[in-house]
Phi, psi and omega in degrees: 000320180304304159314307182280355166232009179260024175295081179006284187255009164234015202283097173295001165289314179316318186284302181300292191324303185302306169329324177299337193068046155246114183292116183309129178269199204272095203278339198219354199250338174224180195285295210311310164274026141270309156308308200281326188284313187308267201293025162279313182288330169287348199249339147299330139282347173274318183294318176295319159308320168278359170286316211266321166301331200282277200336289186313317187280343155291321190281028178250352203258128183292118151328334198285313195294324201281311196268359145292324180299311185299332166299324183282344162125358175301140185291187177269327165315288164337302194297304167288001170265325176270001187234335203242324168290312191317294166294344144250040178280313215290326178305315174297312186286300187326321208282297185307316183283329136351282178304297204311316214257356151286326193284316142298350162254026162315106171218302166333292185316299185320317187300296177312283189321296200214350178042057195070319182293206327275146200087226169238027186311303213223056172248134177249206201270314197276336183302305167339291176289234204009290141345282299203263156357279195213034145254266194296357162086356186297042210295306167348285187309322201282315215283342184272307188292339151321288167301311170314338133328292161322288169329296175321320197275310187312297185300322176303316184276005161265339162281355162305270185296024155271310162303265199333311168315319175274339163294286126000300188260000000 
């Protein structure tokens, strides 16, 4: 779907844009415009899932601190950097590490969208081993760099669970 409206010439983003009176770019067609297209999409499908962990860790959060910090006379900024982020940071690390092990398997979008392009504007590690794999037949070479993912992958998924665990506790 994304493809067919991010289109230069029948692209209802293009199309809306021009009513406005702004010329729409070549959204898959330049490096620039591609990039920007890949990460609009991804961050549209992504956001309501960290919106929604967020949600859950605020509403986890006990009442008592924030309406003691205001009796004692604190803004709501104040309330929320000492009182209400400290407590949701472990939520914040799951989400963030979350992102980081989606953000190395990005491979769909790219693919649907762009296909690495154009050029290698919006080639990641797995669109590679992919390429690598079963364009060019390399499958040896795809199988290292696949473990070599892995390996890559491995400090993130530990720093997963360790924020799980702080979460947990």
């Amino acid at each position: 779907m994304w493809r067919f409206m991010l289109d230069t010439d029948t692209g209802v983003i293009n199309w809306l844009l021009e009513r406005v009176g702004l010329f729409g770019p070549d959204w898959l067609g330049s490096r620039w415009g591609a990039r920007v297209a890949v990460v609009l999409v991804d961050s549209w499908q992504s956001i309501p899932f960290v919106m929604l962990l967020i949600l859950a860790g605020l509403a986890g959060i006990p009442d008592g601190p924030d309406e003691a910090a205001r009796v004692d006379g604190a803004s709501s900024l104040q309330v929320f950097r000492r009182i209400t982020l400290p407590q949701l940071k472990p939520v914040l690390y799951v989400v963030l590490m979350i992102r980081v092990i989606d953000t190395f398997k990005l491979f769909d979008t790219i693919f649907i969208l762009t296909r690495g392009g154009p050029g290698t504007a919006t080639q990641t590690l797995a669109m590679y081993n992919y390429s690598l794999g079963f364009v060019l037949l390399k499958t040896s070479q795809a199988a290292a760099l696949g473990t070599v993912l892995a390996i890559i992958t491995l400090p993130v998924y530990f720093l997963w669970q360790r924020a799980s665990r702080a979460v947990e506790a």
